[in-house]
C-alpha positions as CSV (number, residue, x, y, z in Angstrom):
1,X,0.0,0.0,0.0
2,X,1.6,3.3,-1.0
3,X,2.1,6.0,1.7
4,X,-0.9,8.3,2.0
5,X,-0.8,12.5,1.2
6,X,-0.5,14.0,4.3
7,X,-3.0,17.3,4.3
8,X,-2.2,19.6,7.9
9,X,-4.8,21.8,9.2
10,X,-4.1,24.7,11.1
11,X,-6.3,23.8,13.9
12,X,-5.6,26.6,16.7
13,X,-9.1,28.2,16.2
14,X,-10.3,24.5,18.3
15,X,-8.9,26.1,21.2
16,X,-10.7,29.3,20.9
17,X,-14.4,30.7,21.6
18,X,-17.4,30.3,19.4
19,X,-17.7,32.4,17.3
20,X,-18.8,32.7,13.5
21,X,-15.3,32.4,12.6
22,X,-14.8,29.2,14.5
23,X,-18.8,27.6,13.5
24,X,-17.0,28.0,9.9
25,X,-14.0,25.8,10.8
26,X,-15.6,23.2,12.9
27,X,-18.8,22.7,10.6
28,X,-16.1,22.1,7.6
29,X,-13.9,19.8,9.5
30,X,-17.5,17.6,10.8
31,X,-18.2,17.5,6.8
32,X,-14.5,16.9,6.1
33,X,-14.7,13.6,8.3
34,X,-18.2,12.9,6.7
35,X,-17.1,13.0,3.3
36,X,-14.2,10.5,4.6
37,X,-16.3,8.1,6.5
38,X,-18.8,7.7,3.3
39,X,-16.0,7.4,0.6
40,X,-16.5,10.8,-1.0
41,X,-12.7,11.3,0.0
42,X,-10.5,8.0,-0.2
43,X,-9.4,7.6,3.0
44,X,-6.6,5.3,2.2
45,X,-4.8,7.8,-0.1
46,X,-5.1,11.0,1.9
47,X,-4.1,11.5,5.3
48,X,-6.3,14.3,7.2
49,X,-3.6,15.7,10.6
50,X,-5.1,18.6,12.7
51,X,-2.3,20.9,14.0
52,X,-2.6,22.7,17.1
53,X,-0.8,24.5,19.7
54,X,-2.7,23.1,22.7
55,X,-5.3,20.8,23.7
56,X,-8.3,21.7,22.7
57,X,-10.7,22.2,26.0
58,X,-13.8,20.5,23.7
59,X,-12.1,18.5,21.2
60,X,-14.7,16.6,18.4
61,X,-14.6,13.1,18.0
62,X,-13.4,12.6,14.5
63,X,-13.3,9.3,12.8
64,X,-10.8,9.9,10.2
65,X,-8.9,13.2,11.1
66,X,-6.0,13.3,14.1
67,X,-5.0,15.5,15.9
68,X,-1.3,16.8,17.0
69,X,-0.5,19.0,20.0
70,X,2.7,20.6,18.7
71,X,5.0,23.4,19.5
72,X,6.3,25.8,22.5
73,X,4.9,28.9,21.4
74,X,1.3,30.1,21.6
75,X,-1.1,32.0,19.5
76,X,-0.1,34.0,16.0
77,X,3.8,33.4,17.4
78,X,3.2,29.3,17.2
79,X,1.3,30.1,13.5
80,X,4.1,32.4,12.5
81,X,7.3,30.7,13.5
82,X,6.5,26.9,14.2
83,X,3.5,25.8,12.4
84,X,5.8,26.3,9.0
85,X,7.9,23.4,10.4
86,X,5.1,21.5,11.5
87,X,3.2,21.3,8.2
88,X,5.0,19.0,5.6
89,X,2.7,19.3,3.2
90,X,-0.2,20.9,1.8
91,X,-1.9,23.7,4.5
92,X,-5.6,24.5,5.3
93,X,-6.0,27.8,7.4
94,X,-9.8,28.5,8.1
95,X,-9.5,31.3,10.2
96,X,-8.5,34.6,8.7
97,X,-5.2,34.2,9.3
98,X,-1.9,32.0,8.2
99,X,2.2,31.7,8.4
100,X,3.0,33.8,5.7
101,X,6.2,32.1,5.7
102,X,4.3,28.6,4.3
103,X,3.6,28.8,0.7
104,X,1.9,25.2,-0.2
105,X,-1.7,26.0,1.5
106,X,-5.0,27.4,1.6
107,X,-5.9,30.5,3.0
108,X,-9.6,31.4,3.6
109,X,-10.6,34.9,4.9
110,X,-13.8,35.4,6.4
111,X,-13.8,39.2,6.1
112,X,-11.8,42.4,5.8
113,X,-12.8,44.4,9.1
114,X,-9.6,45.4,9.6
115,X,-9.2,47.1,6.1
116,X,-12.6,48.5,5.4
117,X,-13.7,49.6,9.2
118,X,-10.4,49.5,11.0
119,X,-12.3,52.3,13.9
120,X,-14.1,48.5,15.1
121,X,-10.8,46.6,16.4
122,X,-7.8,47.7,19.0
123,X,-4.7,49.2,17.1
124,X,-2.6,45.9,17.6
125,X,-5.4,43.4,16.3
126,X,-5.7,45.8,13.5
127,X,-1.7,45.9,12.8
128,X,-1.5,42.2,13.7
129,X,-4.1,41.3,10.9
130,X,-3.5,44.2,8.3
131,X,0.1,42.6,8.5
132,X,-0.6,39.1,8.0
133,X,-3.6,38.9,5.4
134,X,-2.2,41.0,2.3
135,X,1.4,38.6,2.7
136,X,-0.8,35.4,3.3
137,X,-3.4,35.7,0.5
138,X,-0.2,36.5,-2.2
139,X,1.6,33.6,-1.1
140,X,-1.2,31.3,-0.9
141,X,-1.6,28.2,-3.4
142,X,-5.4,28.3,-2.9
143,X,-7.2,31.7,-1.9
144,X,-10.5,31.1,-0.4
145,X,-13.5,34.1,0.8
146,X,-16.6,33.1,2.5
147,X,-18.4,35.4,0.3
148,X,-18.6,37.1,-3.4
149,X,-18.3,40.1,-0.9
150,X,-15.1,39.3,0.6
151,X,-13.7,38.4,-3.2
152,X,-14.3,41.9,-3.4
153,X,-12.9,43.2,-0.9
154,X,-9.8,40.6,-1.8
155,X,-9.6,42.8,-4.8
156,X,-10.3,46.1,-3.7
157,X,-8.0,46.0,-0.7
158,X,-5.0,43.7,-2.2
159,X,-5.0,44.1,-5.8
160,X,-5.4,40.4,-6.4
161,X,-8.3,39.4,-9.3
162,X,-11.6,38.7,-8.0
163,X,-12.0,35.7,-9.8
164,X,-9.0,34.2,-8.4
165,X,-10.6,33.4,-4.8
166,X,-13.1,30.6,-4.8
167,X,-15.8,31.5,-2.7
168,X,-17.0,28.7,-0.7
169,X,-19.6,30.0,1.7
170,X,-20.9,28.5,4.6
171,X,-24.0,26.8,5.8
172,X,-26.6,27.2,8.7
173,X,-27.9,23.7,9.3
174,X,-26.5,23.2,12.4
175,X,-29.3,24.8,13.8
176,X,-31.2,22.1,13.4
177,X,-28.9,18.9,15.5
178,X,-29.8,20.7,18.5
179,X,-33.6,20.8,19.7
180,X,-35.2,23.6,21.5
181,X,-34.7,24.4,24.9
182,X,-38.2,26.4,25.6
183,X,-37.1,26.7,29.0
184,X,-36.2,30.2,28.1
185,X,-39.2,31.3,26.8
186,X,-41.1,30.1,29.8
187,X,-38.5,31.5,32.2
188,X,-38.7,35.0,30.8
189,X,-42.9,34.7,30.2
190,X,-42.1,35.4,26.0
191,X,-45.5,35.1,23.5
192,X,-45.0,33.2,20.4
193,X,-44.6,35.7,17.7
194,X,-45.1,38.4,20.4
195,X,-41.3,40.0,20.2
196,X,-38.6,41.1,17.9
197,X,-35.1,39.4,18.7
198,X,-31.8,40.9,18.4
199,X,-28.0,39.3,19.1
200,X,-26.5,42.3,21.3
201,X,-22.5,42.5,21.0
202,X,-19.9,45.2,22.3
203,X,-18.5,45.5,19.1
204,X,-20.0,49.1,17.4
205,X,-20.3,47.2,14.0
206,X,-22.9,45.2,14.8
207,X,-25.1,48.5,15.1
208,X,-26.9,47.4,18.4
209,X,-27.7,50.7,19.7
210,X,-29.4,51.6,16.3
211,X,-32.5,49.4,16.8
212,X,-32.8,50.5,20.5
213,X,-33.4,53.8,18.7
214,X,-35.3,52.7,15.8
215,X,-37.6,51.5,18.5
216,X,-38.8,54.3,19.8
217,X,-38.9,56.0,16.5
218,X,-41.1,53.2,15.0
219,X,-43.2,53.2,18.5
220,X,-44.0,49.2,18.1
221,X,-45.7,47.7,20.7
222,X,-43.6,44.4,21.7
223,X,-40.5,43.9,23.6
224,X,-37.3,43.5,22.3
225,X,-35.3,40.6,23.1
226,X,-31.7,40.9,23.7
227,X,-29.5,37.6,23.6
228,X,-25.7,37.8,23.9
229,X,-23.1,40.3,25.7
230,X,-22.3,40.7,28.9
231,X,-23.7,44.0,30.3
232,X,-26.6,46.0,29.2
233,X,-24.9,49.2,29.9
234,X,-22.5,48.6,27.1
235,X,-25.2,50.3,25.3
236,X,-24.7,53.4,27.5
237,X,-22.4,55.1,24.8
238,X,-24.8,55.4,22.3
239,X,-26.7,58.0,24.2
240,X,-29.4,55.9,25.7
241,X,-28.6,55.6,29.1
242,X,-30.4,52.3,30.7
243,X,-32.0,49.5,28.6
244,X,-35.7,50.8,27.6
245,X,-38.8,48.8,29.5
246,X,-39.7,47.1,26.9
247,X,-36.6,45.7,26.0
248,X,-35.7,42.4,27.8
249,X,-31.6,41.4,28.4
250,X,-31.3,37.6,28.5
251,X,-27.4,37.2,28.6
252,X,-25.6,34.9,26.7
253,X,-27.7,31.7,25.5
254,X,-27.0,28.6,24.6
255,X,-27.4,27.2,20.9
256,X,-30.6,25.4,22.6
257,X,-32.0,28.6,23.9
258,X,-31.2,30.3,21.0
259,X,-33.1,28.1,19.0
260,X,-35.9,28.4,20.8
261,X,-35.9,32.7,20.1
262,X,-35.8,32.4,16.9
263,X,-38.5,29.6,16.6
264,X,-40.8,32.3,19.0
265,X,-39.6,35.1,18.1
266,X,-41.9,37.7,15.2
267,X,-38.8,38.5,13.4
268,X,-34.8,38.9,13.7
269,X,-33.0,42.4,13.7
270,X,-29.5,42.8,11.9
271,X,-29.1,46.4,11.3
272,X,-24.8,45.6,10.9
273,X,-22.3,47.8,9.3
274,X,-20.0,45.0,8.4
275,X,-20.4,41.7,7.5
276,X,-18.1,38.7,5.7
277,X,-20.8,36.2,5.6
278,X,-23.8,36.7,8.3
279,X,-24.8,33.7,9.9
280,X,-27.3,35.0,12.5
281,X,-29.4,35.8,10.2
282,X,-29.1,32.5,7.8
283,X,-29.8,30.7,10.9
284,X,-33.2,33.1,11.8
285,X,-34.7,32.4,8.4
286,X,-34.1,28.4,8.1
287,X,-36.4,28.2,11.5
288,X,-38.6,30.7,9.8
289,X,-38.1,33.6,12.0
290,X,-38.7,37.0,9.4
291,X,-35.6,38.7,9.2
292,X,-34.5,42.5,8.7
293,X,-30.7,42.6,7.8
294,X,-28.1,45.7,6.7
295,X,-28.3,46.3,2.7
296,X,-24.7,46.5,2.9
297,X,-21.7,43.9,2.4
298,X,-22.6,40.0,2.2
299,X,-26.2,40.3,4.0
300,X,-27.8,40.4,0.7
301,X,-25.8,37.2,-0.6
302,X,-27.0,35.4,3.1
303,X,-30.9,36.8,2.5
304,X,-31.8,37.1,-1.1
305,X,-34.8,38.6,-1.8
306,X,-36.4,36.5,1.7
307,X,-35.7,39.3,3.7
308,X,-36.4,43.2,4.3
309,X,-34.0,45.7,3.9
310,X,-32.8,49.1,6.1
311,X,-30.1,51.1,5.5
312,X,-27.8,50.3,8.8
313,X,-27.0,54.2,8.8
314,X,-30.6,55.4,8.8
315,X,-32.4,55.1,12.1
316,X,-35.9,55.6,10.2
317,X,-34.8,53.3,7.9
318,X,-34.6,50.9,10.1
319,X,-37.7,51.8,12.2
320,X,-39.6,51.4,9.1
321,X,-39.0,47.9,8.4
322,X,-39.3,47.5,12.4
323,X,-43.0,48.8,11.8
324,X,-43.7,47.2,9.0
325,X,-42.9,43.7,10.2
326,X,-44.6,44.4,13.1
327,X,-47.7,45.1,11.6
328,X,-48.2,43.1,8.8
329,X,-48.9,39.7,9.8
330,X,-49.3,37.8,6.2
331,X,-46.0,39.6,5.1
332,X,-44.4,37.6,8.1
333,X,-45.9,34.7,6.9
334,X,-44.5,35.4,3.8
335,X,-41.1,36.4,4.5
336,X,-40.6,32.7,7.2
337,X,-41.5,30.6,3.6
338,X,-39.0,32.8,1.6
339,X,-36.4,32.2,4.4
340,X,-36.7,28.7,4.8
341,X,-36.0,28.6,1.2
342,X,-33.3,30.5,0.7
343,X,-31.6,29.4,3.7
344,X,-31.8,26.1,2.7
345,X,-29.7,26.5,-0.5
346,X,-26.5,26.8,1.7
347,X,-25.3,23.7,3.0
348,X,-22.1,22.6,5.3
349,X,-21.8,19.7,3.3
350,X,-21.0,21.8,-0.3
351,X,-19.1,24.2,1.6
352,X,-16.9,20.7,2.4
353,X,-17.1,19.5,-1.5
354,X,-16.2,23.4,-2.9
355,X,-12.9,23.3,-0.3
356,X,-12.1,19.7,-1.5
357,X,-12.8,20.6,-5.3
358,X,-10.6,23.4,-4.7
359,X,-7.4,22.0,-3.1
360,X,-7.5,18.8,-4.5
361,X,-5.8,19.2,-7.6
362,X,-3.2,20.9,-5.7
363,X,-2.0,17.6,-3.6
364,X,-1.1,15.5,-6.8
């Protein structure tokens, strides 16, 4: 039996917190396996190795990928100066980032943030990233974006071709392995279809304080239902001091919980400046929550035409979608059908066969 190709993974974001970035990387490498275990990928000619700095605190059981615990250094250092040495092969990085020393790998970026709103990150994260990407996408064998968006932006901010990064998207079905947990609705006496929901985050891009606002401009008669961050008085720098009464702070939920909000909830607020992909709101509309996303960026990509559109920048934009879902109970109806359609056209699994079709041609 001939030796099989090695292909290393930068695994280090399996040590880090959920986050979209993350849901990408461990969604694709749950397919990767998939596509292993059913013979999609020949397992006896291609050798999957995860690379990582540390022990991942929640490490997936994977039937046909392993997993190496390499290195002294930690963090971009261990990616930078010992990952290179690590990797004898072919490279996937997932994460945004790569060693721009290793030229035999993919590199996928989720988003330019750091290029396009740079006022949204620290001044190191923004020099740490704004030197890496542009030296990792130029070097890379394979240069993957989430979205036609980010191509763009590929283009725009680093001179290389659009139509040279495959775009290989992402999926939202992973809403669906975990059930429900109404407990949350209970606990917090919610009405089916008798609130608005919004994902609250410290970071000024997502726009939070701009539907606290659009709110009271729209006057709508529901609460508003705040899942994620840590402190409702983040909000206090946008001007409106305390939360409003009619806007209910559940802290960070679990996938379960979360679930459970959107399946309750009358429709899903995104009002962001900035987005590579959005998965919020992919997730909202396949469990037929009505969505109102950001004409901006990717969101239109994510929502199609199954959403309704404000201007991120316009309070009364916003406020009039706000009102209008509100009100208009058939166009809700309308709008969960569209979603659940054009949600479902994205798919973990042909994000995992678009990667493959990419990078294997490159291993031969």
């Amino acid at each position: 039996m001939s030796k099989r190709i090695p292909v290393f993974i930068n695994a280090r974001f399996l040590t880090e917190p959920l986050t979209g970035v993350q849901r990408w990387g461990r969604e694709f490498l749950r397919e990767l396996d998939g596509m292993l275990e059913d013979g999609t990928i020949d397992p006896t000619r291609y050798e999957f190795i995860l690379l990582s700095p540390t022990q991942p605190a929640d490490m997936p059981q994977y039937a046909h990928l392993s997993l190496r615990v390499k290195g002294w250094l930690r963090s971009h250092l261990w990616e930078q100066l010992e990952l290179p040495h690590l990797a004898k092969g072919f490279l996937l990085n997932l994460k945004n980032t790569a060693p721009v020393r290793h030229r035999n790998m993919l590199v996928l970026i989720h988003d330019l943030q750091v290029f396009a709103r740079p006022e949204t990150h620290t001044g190191l994260f923004n020099f740490v990233y704004r030197w890496i990407l542009p030296r990792a996408a130029k070097r890379a064998k394979v240069l993957a974006a989430v979205s036609q968006h980010t191509a763009s932006e590929i283009h725009r901010y680093f001179g290389i071709p659009q139509q040279l990064a495959f775009v290989l998207l992402e999926g939202h079905e992973h809403v669906l392995r975990i059930a429900a947990d109404n407990s949350i609705i209970t606990d917090h006496n919610l009405q089916r279809n008798g609130f608005l929901l919004a994902v609250s985050s410290m970071n000024p891009n997502k726009n939070f304080a701009a539907i606290l606002r659009a709110m009271k401009l729209a006057d709508v008669q529901v609460p508003l239902v705040i899942a994620g961050g840590t402190n409702p008085k983040v909000f206090d720098g946008g001007g409106l001091g305390s939360l409003p009464a009619n806007a209910i702070h559940v802290g960070h939920v679990s996938d379960a919980k979360l679930r459970a909000l959107y399946e309750h909830a009358l429709g899903f607020v995104y009002p962001s400046f900035y987005e590579g992909w959005g998965l919020p709101p992919g997730e909202a509309m396949l469990l037929g929550c009505p969505v109102i996303a950001s004409n901006t960026t990717s969101l239109p990509e994510v929502c199609g035409s199954a959403a309704l559109y404000c201007d991120p920048a316009s309070d009364a934009s916003i406020a009039k979608q706000l009102f209008r879902l509100v009100e208009d109970g058939p166009l809700r109806q309308e709008l969960a059908a569209l979603g659940r359609a054009q949600s479902q056209q994205f798919s973990w699994r042909s994000v995992a066969e678009r990667t493959w079709a990419a990078i294997e041609p490159q291993l031969h």
